[in-house]
Steps between C-alpha positions, in 0.01 A plus 500: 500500500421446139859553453590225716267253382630518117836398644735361244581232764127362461591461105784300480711302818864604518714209429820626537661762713534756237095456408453540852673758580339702190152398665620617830579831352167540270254379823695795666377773340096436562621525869663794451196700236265350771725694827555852305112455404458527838687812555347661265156423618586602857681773537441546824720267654746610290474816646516361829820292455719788390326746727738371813846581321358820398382561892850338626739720214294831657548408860887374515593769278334799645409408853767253635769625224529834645706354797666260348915573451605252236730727361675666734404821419220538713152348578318454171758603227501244238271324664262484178801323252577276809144359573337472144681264375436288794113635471550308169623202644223456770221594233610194331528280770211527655319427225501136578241597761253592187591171298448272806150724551401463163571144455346352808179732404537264114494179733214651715283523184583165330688632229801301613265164503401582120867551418517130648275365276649617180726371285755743528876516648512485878800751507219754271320654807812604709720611190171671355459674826861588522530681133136663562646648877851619346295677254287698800879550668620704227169691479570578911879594430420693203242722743694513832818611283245749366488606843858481604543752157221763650668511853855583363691176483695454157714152424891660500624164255477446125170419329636107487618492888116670542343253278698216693393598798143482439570176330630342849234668674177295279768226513464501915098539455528171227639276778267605753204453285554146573532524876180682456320204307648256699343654818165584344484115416613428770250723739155361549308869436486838445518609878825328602664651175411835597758443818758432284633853608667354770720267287562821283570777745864332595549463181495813399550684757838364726681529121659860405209628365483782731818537656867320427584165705785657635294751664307222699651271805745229396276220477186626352732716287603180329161343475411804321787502247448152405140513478460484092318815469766641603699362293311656241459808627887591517501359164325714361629805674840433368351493158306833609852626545296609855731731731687319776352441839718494801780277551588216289317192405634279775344187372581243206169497367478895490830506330356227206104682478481421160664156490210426843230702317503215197558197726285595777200465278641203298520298784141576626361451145695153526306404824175612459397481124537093551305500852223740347457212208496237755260675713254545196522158405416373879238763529191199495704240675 
């Protein structure tokens, strides 16, 4: 908190919007020491947040994957370059559900009232929050691709189509961090934010995570392909250079993954960074 409380905002008043936006940036990074302070000091729940995708990657892989025929070629060939890259995809977007956790416990505590009180940019708190999560995303991406490695998948594309790929995937998790601190702000405690599953389970899984939309019935097959994690999830098979599944992609959005798999998250970044701002500046009223 010390941090916070020598914020360069409390020094001088920005006058002009360059000054201010140079304040907004410096009053972001106490927010975002104080946040990775945190995860260092409990690792625990660090633990405990990538623990699921580690539990889910083992279970759909080796215990539903074995009967699944995306292929083909028979149940479970291939199965393992079809469904990490979507592993990938759901890692990242469920990690709203942590954000929204983590910043309704900060508004349980008061730390959100103290942020109040300071002189420092309004927009600080969710932009320091955002930077400080993105960071913790590419620590989880960096691991669960460990794991993809150990289990025999291996990226087919070039080292820049691999590198993109991972770049849309923390550019997915960016947008949702703000979903995420727009519903912790938004959520009145810890309890209710821990059901937050429910909002997250369609989300990730009626998508093509796990199986191809054109595998599912008509409608929900199209639910699924426009849903933007899956979006990103073809994406960043076709930079995988992953083999083909059966059939073609029978759906616009499928046929333009990577063109969905940057505006999908643009547009929710669009929404939500502006209502999580609002929402932090109503907090008291």
């Amino acid at each position: 908190m010390s941090a916070t409380l020598s914020s360069p905002a409390a020094q001088r008043p920005a006058t002009d919007l360059a000054s201010r936006l140079t304040w907004a940036v410096k009053d972001c990074w106490p927010i975002v020491v104080q946040e990775l302070t945190h995860l260092v000091r409990q690792p625990s729940t660090f633990a405990w947040q990538l623990g699921m995708p580690v539990v889910m990657v083992l279970m759909f892989v080796y215990v539903f994957g074995s009967a699944m025929d995306v292929t083909g070629q028979g149940a479970g060939e291939g199965y393992v370059d079809y469904a990490m890259p979507g592993m990938f995809a759901m890692t990242m977007a469920f990690g709203f559900m942590n954000t929204a956790f983590s910043v309704t416990l900060n508004k349980e505590k008061g730390f959100m009232d103290r942020f109040r009180s300071m002189p420092m940019s309004s927009s600080a708190v969710v932009t320091g929050r955002g930077v400080a999560d993105i960071i913790h995303a590419a620590i989880d991406l960096a691991i669960i691709a460990g794991l993809a490695l150990i289990i025999g998948w291996r990226s087919g594309g070039t080292l820049a189509e691999t590198l993109l790929a991972f770049a849309l995937l923390l550019w997915l998790r960016f947008a949702l961090i703000f979903v995420g601190i727009y519903l912790g702000l938004l959520i009145n405690n810890t309890e209710a934010a821990g059901s937050l599953f429910a909002v997250a389970f369609p989300l990730g899984f009626i998508s093509s995570v796990f199986a191809p939309p054109e595998m599912m019935p008509g409608w929900l097959g199209g639910v699924a392909a426009w849903n933007p994690v899956s979006s990103t999830a073809s994406a960043i098979r076709e930079l995988f250079a992953t083999p083909g599944v059966m059939g073609e992609a029978s759906y616009w959005i499928d046929q333009h993954a990577v063109l969905g798999a940057v505006v999908w998250p643009l547009v929710i970044m669009m929404l939500f960074l502006p209502l999580s701002i609002q929402q932090f500046q109503n907090l008291s009223k």
